[in-house]
C-alpha positions in Angstrom: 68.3 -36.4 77.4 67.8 -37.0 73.4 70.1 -36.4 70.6 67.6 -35.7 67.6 69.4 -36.0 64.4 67.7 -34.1 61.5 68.0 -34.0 58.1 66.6 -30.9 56.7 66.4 -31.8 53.0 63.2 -33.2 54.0 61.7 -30.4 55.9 63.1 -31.5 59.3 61.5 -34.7 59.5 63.1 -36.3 63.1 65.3 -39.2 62.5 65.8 -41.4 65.4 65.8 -40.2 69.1 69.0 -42.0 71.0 70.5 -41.1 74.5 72.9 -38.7 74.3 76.4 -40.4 73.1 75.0 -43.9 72.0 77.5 -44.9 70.0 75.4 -46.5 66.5 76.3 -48.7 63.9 77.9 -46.9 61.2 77.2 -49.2 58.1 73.3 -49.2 58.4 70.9 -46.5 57.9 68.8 -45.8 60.4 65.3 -43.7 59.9 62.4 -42.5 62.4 59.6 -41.4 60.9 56.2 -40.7 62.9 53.4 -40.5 60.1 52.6 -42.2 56.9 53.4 -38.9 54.7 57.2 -38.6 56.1 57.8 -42.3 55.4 56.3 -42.4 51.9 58.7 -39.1 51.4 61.6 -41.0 53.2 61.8 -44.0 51.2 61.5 -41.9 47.8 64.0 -39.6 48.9 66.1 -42.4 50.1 65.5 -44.7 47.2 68.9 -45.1 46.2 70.4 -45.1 49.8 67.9 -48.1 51.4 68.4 -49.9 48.5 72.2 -50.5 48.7 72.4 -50.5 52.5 70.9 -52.7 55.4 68.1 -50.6 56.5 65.4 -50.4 59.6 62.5 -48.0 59.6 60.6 -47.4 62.6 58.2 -45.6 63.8 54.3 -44.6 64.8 53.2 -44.2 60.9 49.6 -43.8 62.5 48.3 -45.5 59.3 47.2 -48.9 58.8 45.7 -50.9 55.2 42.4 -50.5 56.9 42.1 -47.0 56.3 44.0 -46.8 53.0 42.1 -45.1 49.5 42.3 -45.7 46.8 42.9 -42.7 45.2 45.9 -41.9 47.6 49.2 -42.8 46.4 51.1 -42.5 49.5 48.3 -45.4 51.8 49.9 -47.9 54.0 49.6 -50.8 51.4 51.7 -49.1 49.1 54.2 -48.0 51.4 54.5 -51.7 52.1 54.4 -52.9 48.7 57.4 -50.8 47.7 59.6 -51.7 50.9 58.8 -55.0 50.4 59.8 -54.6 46.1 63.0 -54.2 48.5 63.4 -56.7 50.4 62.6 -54.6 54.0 59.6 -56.1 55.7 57.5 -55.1 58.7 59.6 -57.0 61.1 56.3 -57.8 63.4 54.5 -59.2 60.2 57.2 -61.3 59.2 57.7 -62.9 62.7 54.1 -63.1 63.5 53.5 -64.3 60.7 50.5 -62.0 60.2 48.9 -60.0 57.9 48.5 -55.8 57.6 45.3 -55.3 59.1 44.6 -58.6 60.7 47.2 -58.0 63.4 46.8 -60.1 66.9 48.6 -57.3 68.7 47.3 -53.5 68.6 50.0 -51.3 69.3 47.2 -47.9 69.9 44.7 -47.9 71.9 42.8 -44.8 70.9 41.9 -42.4 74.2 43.2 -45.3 76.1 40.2 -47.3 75.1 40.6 -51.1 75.1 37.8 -51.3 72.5 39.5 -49.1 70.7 42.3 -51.2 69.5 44.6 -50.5 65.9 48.4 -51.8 65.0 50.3 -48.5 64.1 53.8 -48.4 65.1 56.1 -50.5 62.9 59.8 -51.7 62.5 60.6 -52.3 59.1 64.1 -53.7 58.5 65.7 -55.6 55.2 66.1 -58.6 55.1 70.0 -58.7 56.1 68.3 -58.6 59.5 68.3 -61.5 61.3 65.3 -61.8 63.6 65.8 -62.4 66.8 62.9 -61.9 68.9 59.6 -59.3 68.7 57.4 -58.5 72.2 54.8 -55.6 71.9 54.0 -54.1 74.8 51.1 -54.8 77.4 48.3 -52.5 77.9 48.3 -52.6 81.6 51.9 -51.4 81.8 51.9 -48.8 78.8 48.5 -47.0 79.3 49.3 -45.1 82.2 52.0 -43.1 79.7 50.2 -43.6 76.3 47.7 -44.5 74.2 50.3 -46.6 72.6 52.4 -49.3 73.9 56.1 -50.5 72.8 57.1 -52.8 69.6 60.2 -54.6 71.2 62.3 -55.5 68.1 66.0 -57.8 68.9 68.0 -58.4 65.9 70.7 -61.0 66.0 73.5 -58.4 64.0 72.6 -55.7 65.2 
């Protein structure tokens, strides 16, 4: 059982799922977002909020540089660009060392297709973060439930 917290000053976008009475740290601010457009809302919305406070964004943004335009103001690179303007990284990037859309690890594999590989689930966190240790999961042990498998983030204060 989930406890969905919602914040409806941004038409009900989800923030994070936790297990019923998980007790959470109370001096970060947390955010769950599962597309692009609720991210690029959240982080304008938010502005003032992620920039004073440690701060992890997570979620399937189902977007990656590699099908950004142009013409769209709200693509993946610029979603990056501006958390990055503020210090909060993609936390698999940064440990990798790797860069958006040259990713060694997909994180979808579309209709469960192997050849079908794309990085699209994300942990972005500032930089008061200390990283600890990032897996992604395997696709032999995630495809029987998705077409995605798990970014395991471990933070060394959090």
């Amino acid at each position: 059982k989930f406890l969905v917290i919602r914040d409806s000053s941004l038409n009900n976008l989800n923030k994070l799922k936790f297990p019923e009475g998980m007790i959470l740290p109370t001096d970060l601010f947390w955010f769950g977002v599962n597309e692009i457009k609720q991210a690029w809302k959240a982080i304008h919305y938010y502005e003032n909020l992620i920039s004073e406070k440690p701060t992890i964004l997570i979620g399937d943004l189902n977007s990656n540089t590699v099908w950004d335009r142009k013409s769209r103001l709200g693509n993946h690179s610029y979603l990056v660009h501006r958390l990055a303007a503020k210090n909060i990284k993609s936390v698999y990037h940064h440990f990798f060392s790797q860069l958006h859309r040259k990713e060694f690890h997909p994180t979808l594999f579309l209709y469960r297709h192997r050849n079908k590989q794309y990085h699209l689930d994300y942990c972005f966190a500032s930089a008061d973060h200390v990283i600890k240790d990032v897996k992604v999961g395997a696709f032999e042990d995630w495809a029987k439930h998705s077409d995605h498998v798990p970014v395991f983030v471990c933070f060394e204060n959090v």
